[in-house]
C-alpha positions as CSV (number, residue, x, y, z in Angstrom):
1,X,0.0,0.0,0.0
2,X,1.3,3.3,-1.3
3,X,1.7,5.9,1.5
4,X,3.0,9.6,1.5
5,X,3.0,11.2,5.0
6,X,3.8,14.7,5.3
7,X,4.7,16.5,8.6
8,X,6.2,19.9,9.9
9,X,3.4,22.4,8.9
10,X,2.2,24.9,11.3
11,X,1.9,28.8,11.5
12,X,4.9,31.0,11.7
13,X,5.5,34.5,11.6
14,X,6.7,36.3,8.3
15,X,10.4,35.8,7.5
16,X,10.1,32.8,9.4
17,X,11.5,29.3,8.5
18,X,10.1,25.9,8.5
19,X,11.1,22.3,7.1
20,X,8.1,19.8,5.7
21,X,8.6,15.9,5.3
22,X,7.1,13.7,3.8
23,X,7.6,9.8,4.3
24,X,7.1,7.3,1.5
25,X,6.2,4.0,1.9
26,X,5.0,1.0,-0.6
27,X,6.9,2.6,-3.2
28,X,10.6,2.3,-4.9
29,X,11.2,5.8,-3.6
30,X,14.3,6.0,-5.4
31,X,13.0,5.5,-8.8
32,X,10.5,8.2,-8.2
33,X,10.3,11.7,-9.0
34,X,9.1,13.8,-6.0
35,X,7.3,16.6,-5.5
36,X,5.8,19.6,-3.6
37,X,2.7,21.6,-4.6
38,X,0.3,24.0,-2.0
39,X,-3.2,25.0,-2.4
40,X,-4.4,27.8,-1.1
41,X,-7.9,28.3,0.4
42,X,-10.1,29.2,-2.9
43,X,-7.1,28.7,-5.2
44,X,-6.0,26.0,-7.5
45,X,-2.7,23.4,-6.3
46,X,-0.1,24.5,-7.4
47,X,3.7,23.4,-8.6
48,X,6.5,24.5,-5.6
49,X,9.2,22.6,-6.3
50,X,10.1,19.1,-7.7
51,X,13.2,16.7,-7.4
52,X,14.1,14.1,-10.1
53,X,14.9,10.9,-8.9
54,X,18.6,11.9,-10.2
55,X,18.1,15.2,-7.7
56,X,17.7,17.4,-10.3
57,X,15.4,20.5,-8.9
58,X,13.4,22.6,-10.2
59,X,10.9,25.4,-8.3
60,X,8.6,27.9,-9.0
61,X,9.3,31.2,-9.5
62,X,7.4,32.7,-6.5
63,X,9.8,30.2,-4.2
64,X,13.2,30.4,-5.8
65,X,16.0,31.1,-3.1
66,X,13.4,30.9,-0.8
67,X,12.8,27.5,-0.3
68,X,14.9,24.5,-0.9
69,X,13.9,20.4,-2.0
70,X,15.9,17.7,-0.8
71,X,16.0,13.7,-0.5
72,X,17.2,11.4,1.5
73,X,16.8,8.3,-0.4
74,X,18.0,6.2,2.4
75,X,15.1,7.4,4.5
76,X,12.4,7.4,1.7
77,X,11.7,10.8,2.7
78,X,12.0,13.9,0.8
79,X,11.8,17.7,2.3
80,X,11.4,20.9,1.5
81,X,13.1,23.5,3.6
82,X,11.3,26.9,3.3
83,X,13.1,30.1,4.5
84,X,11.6,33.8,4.4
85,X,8.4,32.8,4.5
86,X,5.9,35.1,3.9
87,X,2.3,35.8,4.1
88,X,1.0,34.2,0.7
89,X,2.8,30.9,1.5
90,X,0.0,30.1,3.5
91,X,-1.6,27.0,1.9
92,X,-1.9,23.6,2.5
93,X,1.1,21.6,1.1
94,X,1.2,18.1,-0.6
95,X,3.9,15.7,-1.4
96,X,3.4,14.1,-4.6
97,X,5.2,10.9,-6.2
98,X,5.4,10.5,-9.8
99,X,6.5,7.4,-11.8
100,X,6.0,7.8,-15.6
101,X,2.9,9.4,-15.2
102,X,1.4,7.4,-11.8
103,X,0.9,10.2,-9.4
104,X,0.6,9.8,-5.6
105,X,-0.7,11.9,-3.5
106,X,-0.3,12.9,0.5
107,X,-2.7,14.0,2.7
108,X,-1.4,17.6,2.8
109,X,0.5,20.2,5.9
110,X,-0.8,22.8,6.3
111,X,1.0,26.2,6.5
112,X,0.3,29.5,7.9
113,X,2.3,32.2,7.4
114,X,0.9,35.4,10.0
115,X,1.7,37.7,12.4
């Protein structure tokens, strides 16, 4: 049974930092492209940042030198490590796990950004 369980979402103030995991389990994690997307309350999900299974990044332009995708292979975990946060990060985020076109999906973190 495929399972992605994310972790380390909460509120923070603006210019804060935070770190979100997200375990993999029932999958060859290191074949796998992973991925982070958010969705914010009336909005769309959206791309934040992906990791090739050969650790090649990539991140949206509203997160670049913000925030920071990693994996520890090892761990079957992958993380994304999100500095300077501000206000409109606020969204609930989901680790996704892609395999030629098989998507998996977490149950989401959410993520408040406030003062």
């Amino acid at each position: 049974q495929v399972q992605l369980v994310e972790s380390g979402g909460g509120l923070v103030q603006p210019g804060g930092s935070l770190r979100l995991s997200c375990a993999a389990s029932g999958i060859l994690f290191n074949f796998y492209d992973m991925g982070w997307y958010r969705q914010a309350p009336g909005q769309q999900r959206e791309l934040v940042a992906t990791i090739t299974s050969g650790r090649r990044a990539t991140y949206a332009d509203s997160v670049k030198g913000r925030f920071t995708i990693y994996r520890d292979n090892a761990k079957k975990t992958v993380y994304l490590q999100m500095n300077s946060l501000k206000p409109e990060d606020t969204a609930v985020y989901y680790c996704n796990a892609n395999r030629g076109g098989s998507n998996r999906w977490g149950q989401g973190t959410l993520v408040t950004v406030s003062s």
